[in-house]
N, C-alpha and C positions, 0 to 999 in steps of 0.2 A: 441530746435528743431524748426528751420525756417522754413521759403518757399524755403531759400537759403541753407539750413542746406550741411556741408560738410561732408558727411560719402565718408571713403575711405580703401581699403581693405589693409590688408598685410599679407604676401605672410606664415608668419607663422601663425598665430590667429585670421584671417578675416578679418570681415567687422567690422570698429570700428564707434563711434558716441561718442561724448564726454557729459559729464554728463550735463553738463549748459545746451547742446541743447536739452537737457529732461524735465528740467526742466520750466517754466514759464516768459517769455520774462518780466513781469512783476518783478519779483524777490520777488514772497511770498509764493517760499518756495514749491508751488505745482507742480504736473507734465503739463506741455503744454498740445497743441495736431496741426499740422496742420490745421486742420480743423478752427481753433479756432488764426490762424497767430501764432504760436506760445503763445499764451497766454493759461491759465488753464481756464476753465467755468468759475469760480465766476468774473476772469476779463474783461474777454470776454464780457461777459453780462454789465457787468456796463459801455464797453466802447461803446457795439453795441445797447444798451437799449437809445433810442433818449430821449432828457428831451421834459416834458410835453407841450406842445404847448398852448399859453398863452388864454385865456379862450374870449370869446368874446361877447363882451357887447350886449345883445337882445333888448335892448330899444329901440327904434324909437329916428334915429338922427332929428338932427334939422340944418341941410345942405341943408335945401331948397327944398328936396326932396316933391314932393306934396303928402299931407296926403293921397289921394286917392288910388295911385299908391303903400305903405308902407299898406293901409287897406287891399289893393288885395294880397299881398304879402303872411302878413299875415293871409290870411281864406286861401291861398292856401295853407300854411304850414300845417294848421291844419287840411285839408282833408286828405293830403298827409301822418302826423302820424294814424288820423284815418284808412284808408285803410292797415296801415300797423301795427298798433295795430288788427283791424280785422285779418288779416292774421297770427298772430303771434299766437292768442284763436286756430285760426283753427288747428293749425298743433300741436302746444307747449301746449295748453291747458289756461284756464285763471288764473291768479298770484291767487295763493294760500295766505290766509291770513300772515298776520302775527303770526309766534309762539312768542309761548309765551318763555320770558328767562331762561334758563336752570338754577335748583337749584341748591343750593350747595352740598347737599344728593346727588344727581344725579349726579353731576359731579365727588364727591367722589370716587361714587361706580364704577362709569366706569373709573378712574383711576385704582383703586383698582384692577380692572381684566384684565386692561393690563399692570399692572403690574405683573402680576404672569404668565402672558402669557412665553411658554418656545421660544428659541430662533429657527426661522424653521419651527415651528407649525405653516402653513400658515391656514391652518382645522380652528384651535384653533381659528387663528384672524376673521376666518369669524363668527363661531360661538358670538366670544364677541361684534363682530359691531355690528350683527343679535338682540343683547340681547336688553330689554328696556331699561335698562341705557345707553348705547348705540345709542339710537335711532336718537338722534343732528348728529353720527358723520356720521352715517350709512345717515340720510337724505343729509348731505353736499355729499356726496360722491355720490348718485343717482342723486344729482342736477347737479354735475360738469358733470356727465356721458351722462347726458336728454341732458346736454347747449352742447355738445362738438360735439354728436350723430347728433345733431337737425340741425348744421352745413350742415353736409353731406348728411344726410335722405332725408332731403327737397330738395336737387340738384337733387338726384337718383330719387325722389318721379315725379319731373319735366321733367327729360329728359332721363330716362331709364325705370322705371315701368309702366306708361303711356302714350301710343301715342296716344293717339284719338285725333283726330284733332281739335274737339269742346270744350275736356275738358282744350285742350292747351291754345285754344282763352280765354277759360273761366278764366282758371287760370294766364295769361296773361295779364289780362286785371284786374286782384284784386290784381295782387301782385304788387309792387311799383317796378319799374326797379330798381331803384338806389340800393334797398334793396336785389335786386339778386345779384347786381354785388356785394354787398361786402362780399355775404356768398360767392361766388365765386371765388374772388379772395384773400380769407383769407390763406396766404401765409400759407407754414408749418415752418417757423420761427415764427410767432404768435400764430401758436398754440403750440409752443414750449414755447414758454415764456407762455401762458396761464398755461398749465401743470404743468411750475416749478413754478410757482405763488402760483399754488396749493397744491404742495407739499409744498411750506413754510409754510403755511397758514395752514396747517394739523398740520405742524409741531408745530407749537405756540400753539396748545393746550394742548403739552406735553413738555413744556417748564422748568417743575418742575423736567423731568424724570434723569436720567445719559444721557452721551450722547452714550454709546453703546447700551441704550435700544432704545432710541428713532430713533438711525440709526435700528433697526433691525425692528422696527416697521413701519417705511417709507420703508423699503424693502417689508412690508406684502402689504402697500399703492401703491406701486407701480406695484406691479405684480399685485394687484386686476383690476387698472386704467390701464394700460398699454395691459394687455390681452384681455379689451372690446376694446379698439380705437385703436387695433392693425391692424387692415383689413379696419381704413380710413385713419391712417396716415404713416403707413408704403407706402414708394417709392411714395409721392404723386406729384399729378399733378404738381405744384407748383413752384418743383425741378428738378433739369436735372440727377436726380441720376441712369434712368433707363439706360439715356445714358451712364454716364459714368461707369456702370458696365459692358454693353459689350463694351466698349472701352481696361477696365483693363482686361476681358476674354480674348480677343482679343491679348492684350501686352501680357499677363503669356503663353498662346497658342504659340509665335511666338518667344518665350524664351525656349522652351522647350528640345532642347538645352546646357541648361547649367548644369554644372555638381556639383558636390559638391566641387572637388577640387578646380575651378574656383572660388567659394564661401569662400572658407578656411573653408569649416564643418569639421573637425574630422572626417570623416565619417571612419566606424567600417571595417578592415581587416579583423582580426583572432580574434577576441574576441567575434565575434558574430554568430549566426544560419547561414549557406548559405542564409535557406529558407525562411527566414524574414526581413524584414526593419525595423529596431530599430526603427524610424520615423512612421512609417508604427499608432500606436494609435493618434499620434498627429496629422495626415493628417485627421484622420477619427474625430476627435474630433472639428477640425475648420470646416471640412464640416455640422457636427451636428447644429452649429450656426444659419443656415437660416432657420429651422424646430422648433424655440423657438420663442415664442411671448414675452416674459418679459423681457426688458433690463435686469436686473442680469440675467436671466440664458443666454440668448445669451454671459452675461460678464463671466458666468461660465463656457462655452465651450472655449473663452478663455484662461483663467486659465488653464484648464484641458489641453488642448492643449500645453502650455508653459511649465508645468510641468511636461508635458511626453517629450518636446523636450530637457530640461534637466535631464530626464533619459536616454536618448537616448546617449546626450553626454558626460553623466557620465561613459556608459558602452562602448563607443567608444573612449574614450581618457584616457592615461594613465593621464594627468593633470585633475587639477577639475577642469568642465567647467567653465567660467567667463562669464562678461555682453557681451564681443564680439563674444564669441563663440555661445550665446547664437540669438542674432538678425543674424547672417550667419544661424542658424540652421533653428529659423523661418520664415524666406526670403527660405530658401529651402523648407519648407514645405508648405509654400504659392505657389513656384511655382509647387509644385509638385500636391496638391491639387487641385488650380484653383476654389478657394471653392466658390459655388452660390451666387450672388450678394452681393459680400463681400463690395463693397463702400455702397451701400444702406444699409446694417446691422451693419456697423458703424458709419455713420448717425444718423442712429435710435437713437444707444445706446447715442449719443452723444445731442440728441436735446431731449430724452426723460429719459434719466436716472438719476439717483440720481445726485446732485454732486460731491458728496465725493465719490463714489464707484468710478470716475475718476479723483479725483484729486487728492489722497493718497492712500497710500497703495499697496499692492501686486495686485491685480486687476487695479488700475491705473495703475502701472507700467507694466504689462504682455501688457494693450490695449497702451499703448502709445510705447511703442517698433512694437507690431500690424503695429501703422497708420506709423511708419518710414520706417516698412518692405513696403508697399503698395509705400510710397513715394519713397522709393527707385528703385522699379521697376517701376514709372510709367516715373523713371529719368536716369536710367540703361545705361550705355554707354561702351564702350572700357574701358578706363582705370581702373573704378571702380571693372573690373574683370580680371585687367594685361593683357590687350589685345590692339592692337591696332585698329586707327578708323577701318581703312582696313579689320584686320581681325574681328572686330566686325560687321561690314558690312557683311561680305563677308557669317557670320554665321546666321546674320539675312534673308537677302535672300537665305538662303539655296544653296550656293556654296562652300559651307567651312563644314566640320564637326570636334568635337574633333581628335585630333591626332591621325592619327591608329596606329604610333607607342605607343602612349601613352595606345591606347584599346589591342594593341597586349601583352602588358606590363601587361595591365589591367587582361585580358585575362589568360594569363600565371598563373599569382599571384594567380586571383581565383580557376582556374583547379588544380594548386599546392596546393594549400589550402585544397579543394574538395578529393585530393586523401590523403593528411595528417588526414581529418574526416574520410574517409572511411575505411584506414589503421587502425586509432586508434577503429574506429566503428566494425573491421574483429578483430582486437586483443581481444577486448571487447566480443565479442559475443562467439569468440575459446576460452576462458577464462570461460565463461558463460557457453557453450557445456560441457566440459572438468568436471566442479562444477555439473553441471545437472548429468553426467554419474555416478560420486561418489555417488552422494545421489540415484539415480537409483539405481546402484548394495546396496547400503547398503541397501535400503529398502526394493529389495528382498527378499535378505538376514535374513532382519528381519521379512520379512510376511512366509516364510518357516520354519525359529526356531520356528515361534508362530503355524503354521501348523504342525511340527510335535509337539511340544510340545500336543498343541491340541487333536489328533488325540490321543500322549500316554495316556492322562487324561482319554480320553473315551474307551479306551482299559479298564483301570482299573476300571471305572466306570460301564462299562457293566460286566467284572467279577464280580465284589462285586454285581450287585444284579443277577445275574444268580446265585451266590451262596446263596445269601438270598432266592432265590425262591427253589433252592435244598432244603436247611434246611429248609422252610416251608411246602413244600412238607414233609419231613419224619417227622416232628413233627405232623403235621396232620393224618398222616398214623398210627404209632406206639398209638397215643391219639383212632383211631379208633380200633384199634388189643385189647385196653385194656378193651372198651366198650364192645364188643361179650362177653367175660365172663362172664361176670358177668350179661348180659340180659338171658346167658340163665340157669346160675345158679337161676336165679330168678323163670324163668320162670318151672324149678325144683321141685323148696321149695312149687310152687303155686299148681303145678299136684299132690305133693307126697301124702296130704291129700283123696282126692279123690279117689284114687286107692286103699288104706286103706281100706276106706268104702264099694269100692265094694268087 
């Protein structure tokens, strides 16, 4: 993948790009990136890392120079550190002592717990930095954050939070110029190299680990680092990135225009919904990108993006997609998106991210197809889309549109389509009607046997006990016919005495 890099369409399976130009102009094995000339991060750096500039003798020459003029020299140097050791108490606070060297117990046991750390659990890694064994790693990691903050704080602190006009002279006048200008003009390439300094140097303390633990663990290090310094070094000053994102807005806007066939996408006839864009999750997934502060996840919208573009043309082509199907797909869903400051957000990923999360793997290769789709439209012309200069011209100023025979065609195919759903959609449903009516009538059918069934049960149920009440009726009756007898036979036996007597 050059500056010069050749991608070129064809007219059956797209837009192709051959595999070398993916890979690392260096030849080790990793993926490139434009950005980067064609080289992977780790070479990049070691060619664009300048060697150390040779150290310079502080002695007092002996060139004749007169002693007096070398005494003045230096007390002015050393006013000039003083004032600016003053200012450094003021704002950064004064150098904390030396700690003391971490033990070996101590070092142990904070192995110990990141190692058991699960993979993901971002929760988890804070909790174990937070812990006391922890406490070395948690301190290096608040320092890099105080050194990196202190950068930018101090500029905002001068020329945005306050104007008072006195406190300007005041502050003005204690801070060493020279000392402004180089928190000022601290490129975002050096703070780039600062950061991955930092992650290596994180990294060497887990040197013992696997190295799948240790990348997942630099993944925890870097969305911790990367989510504070995301609002000073994201799009900075420095860089000309803000221009060039409305420049590429600007190109995808004035493309918009192009179609998929012109691209060679597979894009989906009859195999798919009218009412949906198979594309349609992976548009929405690269715009997600500018709304995440941590390289990986910004690298994870990505991804997620790439592997919905090959669902997409999984269910849109009867072949299985391939790598050329695959960069026409996301070149369309780039233009169709016009996703928010997409050169600034690969930028980012690229001067603050791991560098294995871009130089191997399914994640490098999703973002390095990404920067070709970008290069390709930022290089887009006539023939890369079978067209020629003319009618590419003619399309960019808006005198030329696709074919209306080709829309009438277009046109045609989908209303054809549209009445082939709606057909199968009226068969379907008179099918479904027709199935409803049966189960209707059968179910009256059965709520009526159960009703009269019903109805006869309580027929018979109300006879049997209207007859149980007869029969208790004359068993009560006859039971009383049998009692008068015999009370007044009694009542008899009881008078006959008495009558006797009188």
């Amino acid at each position: 993948m050059r500056e010069n890099c050749t991608m070129w369409t064809d007219k059956q399976r797209g837009i192709r790009v051959s595999k070398e130009e993916l890979l690392c102009k260096n030849a080790c094995g990793y993926y490139g990136n434009p950005a980067w000339q064609g080289f992977c991060s780790k070479c990049w750096r070691e060619r664009a890392r300048p060697a150390a500039a040779p150290r310079q003798d502080a002695r007092p020459s002996n060139d004749g120079t007169p002693p007096t003029f070398s005494k003045f020299e230096e007390k002015k140097n050393i006013e000039k550190g003083r004032r600016i050791n003053t200012m450094r108490r003021l704002f950064w606070g004064s150098p904390s002592p030396p700690k003391p060297q971490e033990s070996p117990e101590s070092r142990a046991n904070a192995l110990k717990a990141f190692q058991s750390l699960e993979p993901g659990d971002f929760t988890g890694f804070l909790k174990i930095l937070r812990s006391p064994s922890s406490q070395r790693l948690q301190s290096r990691c608040t320092a890099f954050l105080n050194t990196m903050e202190a950068y930018h704080v101090i500029i905002c602190f001068k020329f945005q939070y306050y104007t008072s006009h006195n406190f300007l002279l005041l502050f003005q006048s204690c801070l060493d110029h020279r000392f402004t200008l180089s928190l000022q003009a601290l490129p975002v390439q050096k703070q780039s190299d600062l950061v991955q300094d930092f992650y290596q140097s994180f990294a060497e303390y887990f040197r013992g680990f696997p190295e799948v633990q240790v990348t997942q663990i630099m993944e925890h290090v870097e969305k911790l680092i990367m989510t504070r310094l995301h609002k000073w070094v994201f799009c900075h000053d420095s860089c000309d990135d803000e221009q060039k994102d409305l420049i590429l807005q600007k190109r995808i806007r004035s493309l918009n225009w192009v179609t998929p066939q012109m691209l060679g996408v597979p894009f989906p006839d009859k195999n798919t919904s009218v009412t949906g864009d198979p594309f349609l999750p992976a548009i929405t997934a690269i715009i997600e990108m500018d709304a995440k502060r941590a390289p990986q996840d910004k690298l994870a919208c990505v991804s997620k993006c790439s592997q919905h573009v090959f669902e997409a043309l999984s269910t849109s082509n009867s072949e299985p997609a391939n790598a050329d199907d695959f960069l026409s797909g996301l070149i369309y869903v780039v233009l169709k998106a016009n996703p928010p400051r997409l050169h600034s957000n690969m930028q980012y990923v690229i001067r603050f991210g791991l560098p294995h999360s871009l130089m191997a793997g399914e994640s490098g290769y999703y973002f390095t197809n990404l920067s070709c789709a970008e290069t390709f439209i930022e290089k887009l012309d006539g023939p890369a889309l079978n067209l020629s200069p003319e009618e590419f011209e003619g399309y960019m100023l808006g005198q030329r549109a696709p074919s209306a025979k080709n829309k009438r065609l277009q046109a045609a195919s989908d209303t054809q389509h549209l009445l082939e759903q709606l057909k199968d959609r009226q068969e379907k449903l008179d099918e479904g009607m027709d199935a409803l009516n049966v189960q209707l009538q059968k179910w009256v059918q059965a709520v009526h046997s159960q009703l009269d069934e019903t109805a006869t049960q309580f027929f018979l149920v109300q006879k049997e006990i209207t007859a149980q009440a007869e029969l208790s009726q004359m068993v009560s009756s006859s039971a009383q016919d049998e009692k008068e007898p015999s009370l007044l036979a009694l009542k008899d036996q009881q008078a006959g005495p008495k009558d006797t007597d009188c």
